[in-house]
C-alpha positions in Angstrom: 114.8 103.2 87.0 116.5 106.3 87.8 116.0 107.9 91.3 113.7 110.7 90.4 111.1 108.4 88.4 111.1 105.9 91.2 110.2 109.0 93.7 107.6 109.7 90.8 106.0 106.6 90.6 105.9 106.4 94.8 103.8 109.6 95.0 101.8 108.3 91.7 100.8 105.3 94.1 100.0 107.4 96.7 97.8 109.6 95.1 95.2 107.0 94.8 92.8 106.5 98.1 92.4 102.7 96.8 96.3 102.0 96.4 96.9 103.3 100.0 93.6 101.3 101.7 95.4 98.5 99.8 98.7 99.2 101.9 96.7 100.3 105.0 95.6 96.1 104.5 99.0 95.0 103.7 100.2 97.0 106.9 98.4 94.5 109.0 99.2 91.2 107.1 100.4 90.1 104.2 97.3 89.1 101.5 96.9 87.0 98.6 95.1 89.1 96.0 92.1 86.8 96.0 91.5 88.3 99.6 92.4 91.7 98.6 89.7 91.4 95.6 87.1 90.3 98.3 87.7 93.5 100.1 86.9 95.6 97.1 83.8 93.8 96.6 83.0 97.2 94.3 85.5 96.8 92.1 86.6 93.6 89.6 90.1 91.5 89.9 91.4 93.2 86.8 90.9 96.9 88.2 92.4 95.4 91.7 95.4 94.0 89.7 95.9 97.4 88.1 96.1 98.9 91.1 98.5 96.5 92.4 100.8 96.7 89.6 101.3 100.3 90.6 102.1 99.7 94.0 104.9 96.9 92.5 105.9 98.9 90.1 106.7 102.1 92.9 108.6 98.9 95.0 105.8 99.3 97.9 104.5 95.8 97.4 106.3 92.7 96.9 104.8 89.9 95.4 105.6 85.9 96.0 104.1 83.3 94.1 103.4 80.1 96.1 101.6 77.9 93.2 98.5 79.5 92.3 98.4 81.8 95.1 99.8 85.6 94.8 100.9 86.8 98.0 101.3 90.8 98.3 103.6 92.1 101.1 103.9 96.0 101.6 107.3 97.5 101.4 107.7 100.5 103.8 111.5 101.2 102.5 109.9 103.6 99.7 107.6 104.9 102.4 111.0 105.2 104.7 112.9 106.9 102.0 110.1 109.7 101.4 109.9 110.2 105.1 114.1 110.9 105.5 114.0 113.6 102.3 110.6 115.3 103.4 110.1 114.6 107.0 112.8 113.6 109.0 114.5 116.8 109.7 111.2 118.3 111.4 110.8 115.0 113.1 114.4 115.5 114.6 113.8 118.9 115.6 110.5 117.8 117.5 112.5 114.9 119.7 114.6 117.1 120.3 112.3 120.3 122.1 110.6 117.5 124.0 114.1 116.2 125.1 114.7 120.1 126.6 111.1 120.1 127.9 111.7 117.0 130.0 115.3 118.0 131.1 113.4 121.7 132.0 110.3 119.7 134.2 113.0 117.7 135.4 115.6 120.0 136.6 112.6 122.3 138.5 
């Protein structure tokens, strides 16, 4: 998938306030998707499994099978990449003004 799509599909999977309570989960542990269908006791398997198939196809979950059990991961490279194109450079510029504040307290 070319790059552009892939960043498409990541903001696609964001959009959704399910999609990221289901990586909000995943950030603690990883889940099978038995458990992550008893969190949503409001919605059914299938609409669960939708949403999870968005979040695999954007690469923020992977999936391993272990017999019958479907183990969901989150994948924070996605997340990571987003954050270096959109973010970083005002991140940067923040460390760095708190770097001269300390040296400033420090030197007084």
């Amino acid at each position: 998938m070319p790059k552009e799509d892939k960043r498409d599909a990541i903001f696609k999977a964001l959009g959704d306030s399910r999609r990221r309570e289901i990586l909000d989960l995943l950030k603690e542990r990883a889940r099978t998707t038995g458990e992550l269908v008893e969190h949503f006791k409001h919605l059914d398997r299938c609409t669960v499994m939708q949403h999870l198939d968005v979040l695999e196809n954007a690469d923020l979950v992977i999936v391993k099978r272990e017999g019958r059990l479907r183990w969901n991961y989150i994948n924070p490279l996605p997340i990571k990449e987003l954050h270096d194109r959109w973010i970083g450079r005002y991140a940067n510029a923040a460390i760095d003004l708190l770097a001269r504040m300390k040296r400033e307290i420090e030197g007084s």
